[in-house]
C-alpha positions as CSV (number, residue, x, y, z in Angstrom):
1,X,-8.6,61.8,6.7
2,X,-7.1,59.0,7.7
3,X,-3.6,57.9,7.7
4,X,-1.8,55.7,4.8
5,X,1.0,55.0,7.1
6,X,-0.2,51.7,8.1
7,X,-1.0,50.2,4.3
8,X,1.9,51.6,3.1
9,X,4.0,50.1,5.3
10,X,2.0,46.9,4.6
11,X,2.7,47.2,1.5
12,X,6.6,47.6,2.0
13,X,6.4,44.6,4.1
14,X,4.5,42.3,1.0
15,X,7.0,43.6,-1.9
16,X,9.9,42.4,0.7
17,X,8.9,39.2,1.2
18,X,8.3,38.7,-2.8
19,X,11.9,40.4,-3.3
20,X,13.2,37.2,-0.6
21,X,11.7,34.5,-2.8
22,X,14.5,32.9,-5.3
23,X,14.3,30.7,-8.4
24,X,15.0,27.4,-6.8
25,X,11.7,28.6,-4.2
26,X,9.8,28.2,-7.5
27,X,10.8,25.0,-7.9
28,X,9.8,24.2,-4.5
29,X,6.4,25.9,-4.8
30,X,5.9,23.4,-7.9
31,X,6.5,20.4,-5.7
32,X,3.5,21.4,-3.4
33,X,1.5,21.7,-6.7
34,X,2.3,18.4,-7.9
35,X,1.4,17.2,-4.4
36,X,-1.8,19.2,-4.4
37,X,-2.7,17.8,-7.5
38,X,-2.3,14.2,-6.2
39,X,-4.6,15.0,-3.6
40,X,-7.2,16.6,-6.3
41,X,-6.7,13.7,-8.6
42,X,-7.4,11.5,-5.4
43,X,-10.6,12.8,-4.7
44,X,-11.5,13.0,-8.2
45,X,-11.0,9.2,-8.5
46,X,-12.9,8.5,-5.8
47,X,-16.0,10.0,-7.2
48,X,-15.2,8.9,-11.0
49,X,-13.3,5.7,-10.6
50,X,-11.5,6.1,-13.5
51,X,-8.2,4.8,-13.6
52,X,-7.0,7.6,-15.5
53,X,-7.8,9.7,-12.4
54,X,-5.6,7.7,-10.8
55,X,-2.7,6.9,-12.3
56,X,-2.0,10.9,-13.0
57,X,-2.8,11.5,-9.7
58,X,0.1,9.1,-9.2
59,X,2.5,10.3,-12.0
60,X,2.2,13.5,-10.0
61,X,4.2,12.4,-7.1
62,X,7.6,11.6,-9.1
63,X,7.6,15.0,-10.8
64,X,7.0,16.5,-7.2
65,X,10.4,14.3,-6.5
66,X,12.2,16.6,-9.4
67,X,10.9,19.8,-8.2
68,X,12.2,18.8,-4.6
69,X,15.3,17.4,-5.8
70,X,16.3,20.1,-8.6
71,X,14.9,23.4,-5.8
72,X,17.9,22.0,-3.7
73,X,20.6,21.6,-6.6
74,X,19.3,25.2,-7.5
75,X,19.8,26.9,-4.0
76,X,23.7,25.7,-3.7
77,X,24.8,26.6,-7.5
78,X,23.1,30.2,-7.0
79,X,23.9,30.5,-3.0
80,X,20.3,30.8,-2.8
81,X,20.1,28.9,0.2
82,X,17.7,30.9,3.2
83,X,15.7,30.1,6.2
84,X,12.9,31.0,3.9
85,X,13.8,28.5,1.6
86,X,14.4,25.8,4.1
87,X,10.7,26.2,5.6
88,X,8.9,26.5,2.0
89,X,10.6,22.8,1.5
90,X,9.3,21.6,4.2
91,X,5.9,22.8,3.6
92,X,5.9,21.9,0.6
93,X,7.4,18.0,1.2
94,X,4.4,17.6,4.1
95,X,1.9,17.9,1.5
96,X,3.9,16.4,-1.6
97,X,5.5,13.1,0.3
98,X,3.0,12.8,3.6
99,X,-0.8,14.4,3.0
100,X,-1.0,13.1,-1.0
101,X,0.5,9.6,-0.8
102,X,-1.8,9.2,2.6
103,X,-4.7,10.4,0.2
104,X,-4.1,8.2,-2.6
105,X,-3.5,5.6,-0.2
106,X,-7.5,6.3,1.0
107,X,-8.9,6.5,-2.1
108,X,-7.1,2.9,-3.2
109,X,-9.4,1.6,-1.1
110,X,-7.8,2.1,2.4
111,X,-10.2,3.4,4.1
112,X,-10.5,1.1,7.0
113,X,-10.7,2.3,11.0
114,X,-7.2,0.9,11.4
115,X,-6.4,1.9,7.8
116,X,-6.9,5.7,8.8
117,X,-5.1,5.3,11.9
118,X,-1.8,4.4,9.9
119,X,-2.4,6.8,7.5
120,X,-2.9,9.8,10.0
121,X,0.8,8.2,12.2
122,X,2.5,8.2,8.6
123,X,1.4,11.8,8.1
124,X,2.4,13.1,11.5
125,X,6.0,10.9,11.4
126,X,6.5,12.8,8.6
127,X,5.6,16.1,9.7
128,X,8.0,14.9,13.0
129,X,10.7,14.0,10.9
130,X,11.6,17.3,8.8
131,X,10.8,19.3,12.1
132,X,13.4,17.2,13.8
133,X,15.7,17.6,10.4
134,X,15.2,21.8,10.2
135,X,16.2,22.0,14.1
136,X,19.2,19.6,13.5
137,X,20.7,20.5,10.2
138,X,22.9,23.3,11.5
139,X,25.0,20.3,13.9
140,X,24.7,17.6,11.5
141,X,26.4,19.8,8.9
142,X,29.6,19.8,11.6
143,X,29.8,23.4,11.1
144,X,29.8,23.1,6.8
145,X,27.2,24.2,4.3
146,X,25.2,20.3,3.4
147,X,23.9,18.0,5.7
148,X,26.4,14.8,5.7
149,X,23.7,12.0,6.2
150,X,19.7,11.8,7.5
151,X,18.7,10.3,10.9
152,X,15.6,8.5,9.4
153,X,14.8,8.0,5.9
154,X,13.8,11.3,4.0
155,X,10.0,11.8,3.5
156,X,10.2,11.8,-0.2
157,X,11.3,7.9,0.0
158,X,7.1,8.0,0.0
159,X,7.4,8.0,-3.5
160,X,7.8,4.2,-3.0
161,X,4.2,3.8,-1.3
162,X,2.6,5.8,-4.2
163,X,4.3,3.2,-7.2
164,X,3.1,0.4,-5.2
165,X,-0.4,2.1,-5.6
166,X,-0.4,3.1,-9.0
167,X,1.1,-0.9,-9.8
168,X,-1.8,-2.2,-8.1
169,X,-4.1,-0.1,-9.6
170,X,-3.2,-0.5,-12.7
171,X,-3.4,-4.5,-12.1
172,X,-7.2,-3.4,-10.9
173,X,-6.1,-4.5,-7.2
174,X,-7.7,-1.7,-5.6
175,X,-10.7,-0.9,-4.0
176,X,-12.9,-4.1,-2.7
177,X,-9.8,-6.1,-4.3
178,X,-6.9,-4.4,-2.8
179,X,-4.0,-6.4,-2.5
180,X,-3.7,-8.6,0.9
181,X,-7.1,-8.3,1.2
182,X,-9.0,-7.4,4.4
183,X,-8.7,-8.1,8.1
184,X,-11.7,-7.6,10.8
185,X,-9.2,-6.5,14.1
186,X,-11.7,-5.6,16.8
187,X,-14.4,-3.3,15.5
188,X,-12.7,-2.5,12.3
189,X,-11.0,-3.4,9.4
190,X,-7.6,-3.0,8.6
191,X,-6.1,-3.8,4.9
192,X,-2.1,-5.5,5.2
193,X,-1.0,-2.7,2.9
194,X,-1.2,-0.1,5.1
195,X,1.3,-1.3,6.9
196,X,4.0,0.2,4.0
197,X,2.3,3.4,5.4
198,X,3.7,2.2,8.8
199,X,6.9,0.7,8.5
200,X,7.4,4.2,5.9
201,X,6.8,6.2,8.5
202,X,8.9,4.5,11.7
203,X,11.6,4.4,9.1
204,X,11.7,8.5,9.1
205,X,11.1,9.0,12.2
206,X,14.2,6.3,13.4
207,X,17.5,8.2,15.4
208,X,19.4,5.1,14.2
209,X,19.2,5.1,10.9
210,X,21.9,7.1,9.6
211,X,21.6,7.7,5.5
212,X,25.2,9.8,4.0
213,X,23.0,12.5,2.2
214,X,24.9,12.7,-1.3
């Protein structure tokens, strides 16, 4: 008969990692949702194009913002605050504030060569940035419990990129009419809006930039 040794330790091991979750990591798991959904929504418009679609897809993305900003506020009042935590939140931000705006911004029509270049450099800057902020945090706190400012602008400033979006669309200036139009730049095409995907994502990825965290 074989042993039970091994599942039941398995076991032991699953509950424990449930019993290390907190409340303010279900607020964090909510902001990936929201930022799943974006993604979904994208998708959805760009087989539907119904604006509808969109604009929820885009409403999506501020209530992401509150999950993020409220999972934080949480953490500190309850002295929740864990190296489990910190990585959920950056997990969860990568999808919420880098994949789903870079989505939305592709299924807003830009979807050129040069277009998914900028896209795929804003995801990654973002992806840099909170890698470079979970390695730093501990000396940027100067030894107390909150970070005193960013180096770079923090990847939820995204929420920006996805109100321009949802503005435009909802002044129909998306798709073959996206605002700024289209430029032919060696074998493809590249739409001046993307560049907000670009100057968004050297701006969180500057050593510079120094932003007090309040």
């Amino acid at each position: 008969m074989p042993s039970t040794a091994p599942v039941a330790a398995m076991t032991r091991k699953h509950f424990s990692m449930i019993r290390g979750f907190h409340l303010a990591d279900l607020f964090t798991l909510g902001n990936a949702a929201c930022g799943v959904g974006v993604v979904f929504l994208a998708m959805a418009y760009v087989g539907s194009q119904s604006l509808a679609h969109f604009l929820w897809a885009a409403a999506l993305a501020p209530a992401a913002f509150i999950f993020d900003v409220f999972d934080g506020r949480i953490a500190r009042w309850r002295q929740t605050q864990s190296a489990l935590g910190r990585e959920l939140d950056s997990l969860a931000d990568v999808i919420s504030f880098g994949v789903a705006p870079a989505a939305l911004g592709f299924a807003a029509g830009l979807d050129g060569g040069w277009d998914c270049v900028i896209l795929v450099y804003f995801v990654c800057c973002g992806v840099s940035r909170l890698a470079r902020y979970n390695v730093t945090a501990e000396s940027l706190s100067g030894g107390g419990d909150k970070v005193k400012y960013f180096e770079g602008t923090p990847i939820p400033t995204s929420v920006v990129l996805v109100g321009v979006l949802a503005w435009a669309a909802w002044q129909g200036r998306v798709g073959d009419a996206v605002w700024g139009g289209q430029w032919m730049v060696g074998p493809w095409a590249l739409h001046p809006l993307t560049l907000l995907f670009a100057l968004s994502g050297t701006l969180m990825i500057s050593k510079t930039l120094r932003i007090p965290k309040l």
